[in-house]
N, C-alpha and C positions, 0 to 999 in steps of 0.2 A: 551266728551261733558258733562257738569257738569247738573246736573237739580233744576229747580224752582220751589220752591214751597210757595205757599201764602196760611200765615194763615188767619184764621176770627175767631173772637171771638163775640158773638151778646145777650151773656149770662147775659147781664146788659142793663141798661138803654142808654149805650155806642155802637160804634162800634169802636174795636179794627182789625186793620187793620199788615200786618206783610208781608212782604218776605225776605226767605233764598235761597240761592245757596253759591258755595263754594266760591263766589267770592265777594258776597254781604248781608247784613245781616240788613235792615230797620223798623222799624214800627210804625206805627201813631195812636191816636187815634181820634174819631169825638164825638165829645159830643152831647147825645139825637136823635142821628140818626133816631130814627123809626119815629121822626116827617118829616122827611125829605128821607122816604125810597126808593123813586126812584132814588137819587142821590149816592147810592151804588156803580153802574155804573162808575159814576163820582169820586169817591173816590179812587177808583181799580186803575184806569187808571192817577191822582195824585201822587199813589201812585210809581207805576210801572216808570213815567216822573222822579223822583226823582232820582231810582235806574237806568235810563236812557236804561230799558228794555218795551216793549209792550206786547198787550194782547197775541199775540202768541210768547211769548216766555216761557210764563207758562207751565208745565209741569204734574203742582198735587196742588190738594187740602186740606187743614185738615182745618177742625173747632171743637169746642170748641161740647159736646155731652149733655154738664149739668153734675151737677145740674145749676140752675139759672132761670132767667125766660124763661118761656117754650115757651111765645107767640116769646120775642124777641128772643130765638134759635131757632125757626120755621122761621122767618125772612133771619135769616141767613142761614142757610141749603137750603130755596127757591132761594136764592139769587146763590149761589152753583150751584145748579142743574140748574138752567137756563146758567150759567155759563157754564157747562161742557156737554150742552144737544148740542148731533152730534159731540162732539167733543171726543177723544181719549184720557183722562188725567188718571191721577191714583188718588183715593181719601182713606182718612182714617181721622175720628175722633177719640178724644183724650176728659177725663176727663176733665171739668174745675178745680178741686181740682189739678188732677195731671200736669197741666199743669200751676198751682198757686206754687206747692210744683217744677217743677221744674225750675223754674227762680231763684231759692236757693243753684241747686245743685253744685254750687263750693264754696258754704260756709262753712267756721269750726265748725258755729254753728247749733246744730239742730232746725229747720223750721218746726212747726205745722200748715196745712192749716184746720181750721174747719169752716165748709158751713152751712147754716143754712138751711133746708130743709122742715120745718113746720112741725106739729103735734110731739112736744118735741123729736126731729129726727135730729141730725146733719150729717156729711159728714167731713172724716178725712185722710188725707194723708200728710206725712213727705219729705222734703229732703234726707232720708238714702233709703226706700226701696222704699216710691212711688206707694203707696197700698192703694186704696181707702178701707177705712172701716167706716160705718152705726153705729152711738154710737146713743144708745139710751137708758135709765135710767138703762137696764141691764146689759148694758158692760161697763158705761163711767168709771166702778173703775179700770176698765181692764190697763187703759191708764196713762204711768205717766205723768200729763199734768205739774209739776213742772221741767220736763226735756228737755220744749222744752220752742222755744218762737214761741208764735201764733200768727197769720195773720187770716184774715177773718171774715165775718157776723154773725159767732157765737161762739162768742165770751159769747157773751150780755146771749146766751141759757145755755151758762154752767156754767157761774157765777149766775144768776137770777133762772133758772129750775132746775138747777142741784146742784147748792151750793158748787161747783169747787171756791176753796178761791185762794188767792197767786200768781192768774196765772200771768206769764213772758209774757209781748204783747211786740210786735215788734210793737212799735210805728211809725216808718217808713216804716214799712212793705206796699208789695203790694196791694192794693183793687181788683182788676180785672185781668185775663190773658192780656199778653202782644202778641200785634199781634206777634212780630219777635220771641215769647217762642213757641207758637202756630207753626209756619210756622217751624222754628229749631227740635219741637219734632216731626213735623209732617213728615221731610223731613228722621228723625234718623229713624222713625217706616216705612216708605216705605223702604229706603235702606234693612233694615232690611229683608222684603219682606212682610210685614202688606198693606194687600189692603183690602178696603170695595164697595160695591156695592151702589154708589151713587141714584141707581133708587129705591132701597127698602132702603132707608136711614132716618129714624127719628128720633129727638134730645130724647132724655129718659126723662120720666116726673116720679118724685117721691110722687108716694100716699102717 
């Protein structure tokens, strides 16, 4: 029996929506969702009609931990747990960086994800190892940012705060997790045997 698992992603203005199994691999997103947050419900279950599976045929949860916005990853994580409350599933969240850095990982070239996290504080992780690291005016010489091409909201902090010249942007690059990256790394880290406790489960906020 293969198992499901659906991702959420809620780390944006967005909700990114996503399911894997070995059999099927989907994801959608809904634009400005938290105006419209009781219709979550209604999205899942869209979602699920597409892949031509229902709500119990889910098996596991992953979403998106931050960085990003804290209220909408609280949205999501609520949404979660009502989801999986009396019910038996397996959960585990995942970095939004590293789940940015790995919708890249079968590309030749190297992929820098950097997050913008306030107080001259970014958030960085690659397509090679997939290692979140905290650059902040101490370490950003640490990085060689001429040897990747970068994606993400902080961009803007290392060119303007930090005075990072030259940098290679992946101008097509992704903005947000993708629900089915989401639900794929989430499905790779339960195999794995990576479970978290969705009753003491809160999205991480960056002082």
């Amino acid at each position: 029996m293969y198992m499901v698992v659906i991702g959420v992603d809620s780390s944006t203005r967005n909700l990114n929506l996503g399911i894997y199994s070995e059999k099927v691999s989907i994801g959608r997103k809904f634009d400005t969702f938290r105006a419209h947050v009781e219709k979550i419900d209604y999205y899942l279950e869209e979602l699920l009609k597409d892949a031509g599976m229902e709500i119990t045929d889910i098996d596991a949860f992953c979403v998106t931990n931050g960085p990003g916005s804290y209220s909408g990853l609280r949205v999501g994580s609520a949404f979660v747990k009502g989801m999986m409350f009396e019910r038996e599933l397996d959960f585990i969240s995942i970095s939004t960086v590293y789940v940015m850095a790995f919708h890249y990982r079968e590309s030749n070239e190297k992929i820098g994800v950097v997050y913008d996290i306030k107080h001259d504080r970014l958030v960085f992780a690659d397509n090679r190892e997939f290692k979140e690291i905290i650059i902040d005016e101490d370490n950003v010489g640490e990085i060689s940012w001429d040897s990747y091409k970068l994606i993400g909201n902080g961009i803007k902090l290392l060119e303007e705060n930090f005075g990072i010249e030259g940098l290679n942007i992946l101008r097509d690059g992704i903005l947000e997790p993708g629900g089915e990256d989401v639900a794929y790394a989430g499905y790779l880290a339960i195999k794995s045997g990576q479970k978290e406790d969705i009753v003491h489960f809160e999205p991480r906020y960056f002082k």
